[in-house]
C-alpha positions as CSV (number, residue, x, y, z in Angstrom):
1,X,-65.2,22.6,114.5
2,X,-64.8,24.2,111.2
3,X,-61.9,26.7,110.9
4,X,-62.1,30.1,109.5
5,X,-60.4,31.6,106.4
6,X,-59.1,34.4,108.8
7,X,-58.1,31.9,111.5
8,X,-56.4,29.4,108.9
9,X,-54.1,32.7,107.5
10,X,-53.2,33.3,111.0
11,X,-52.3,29.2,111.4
12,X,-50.3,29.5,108.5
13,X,-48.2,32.2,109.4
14,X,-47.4,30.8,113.3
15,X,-45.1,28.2,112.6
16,X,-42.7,30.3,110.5
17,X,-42.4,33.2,112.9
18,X,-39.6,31.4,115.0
19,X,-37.5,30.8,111.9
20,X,-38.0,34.8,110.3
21,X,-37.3,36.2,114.1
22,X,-34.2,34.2,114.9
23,X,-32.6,33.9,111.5
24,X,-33.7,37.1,110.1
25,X,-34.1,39.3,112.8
26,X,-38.1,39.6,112.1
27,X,-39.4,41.5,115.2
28,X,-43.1,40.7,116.4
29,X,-44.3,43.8,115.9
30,X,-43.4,43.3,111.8
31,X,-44.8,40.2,112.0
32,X,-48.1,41.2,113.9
33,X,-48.3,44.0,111.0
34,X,-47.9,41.7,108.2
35,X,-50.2,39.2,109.4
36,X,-52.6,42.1,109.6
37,X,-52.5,43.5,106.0
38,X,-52.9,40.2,105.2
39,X,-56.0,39.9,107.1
40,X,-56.8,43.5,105.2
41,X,-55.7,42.1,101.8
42,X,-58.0,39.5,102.1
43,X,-61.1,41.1,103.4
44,X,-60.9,43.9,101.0
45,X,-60.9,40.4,98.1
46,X,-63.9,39.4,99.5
47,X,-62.2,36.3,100.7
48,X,-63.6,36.4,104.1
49,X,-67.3,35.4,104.7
């Protein structure tokens, strides 16, 4: 199964979340926003089929 340009953003982003909460003091809720301007970012570039 082929994996989406969206769903391969969101991959990217999962494993660093740990790191940025605990050693940064990231809070879900930032990340959860950034992962969704990225989504927006991206869409608005035509990047997304």
């Amino acid at each position: 199964m082929a994996v989406s340009a969206k769903q391969e953003v969101s991959g990217v982003l999962r494993p660093f979340k740990p790191v940025l909460m605990q050693e940064y003091g990231a809070e879900d809720t930032q990340l959860e926003a950034a992962r969704k301007e990225m989504h927006r970012i991206n869409t608005e570039m035509g990047l997304y089929k």
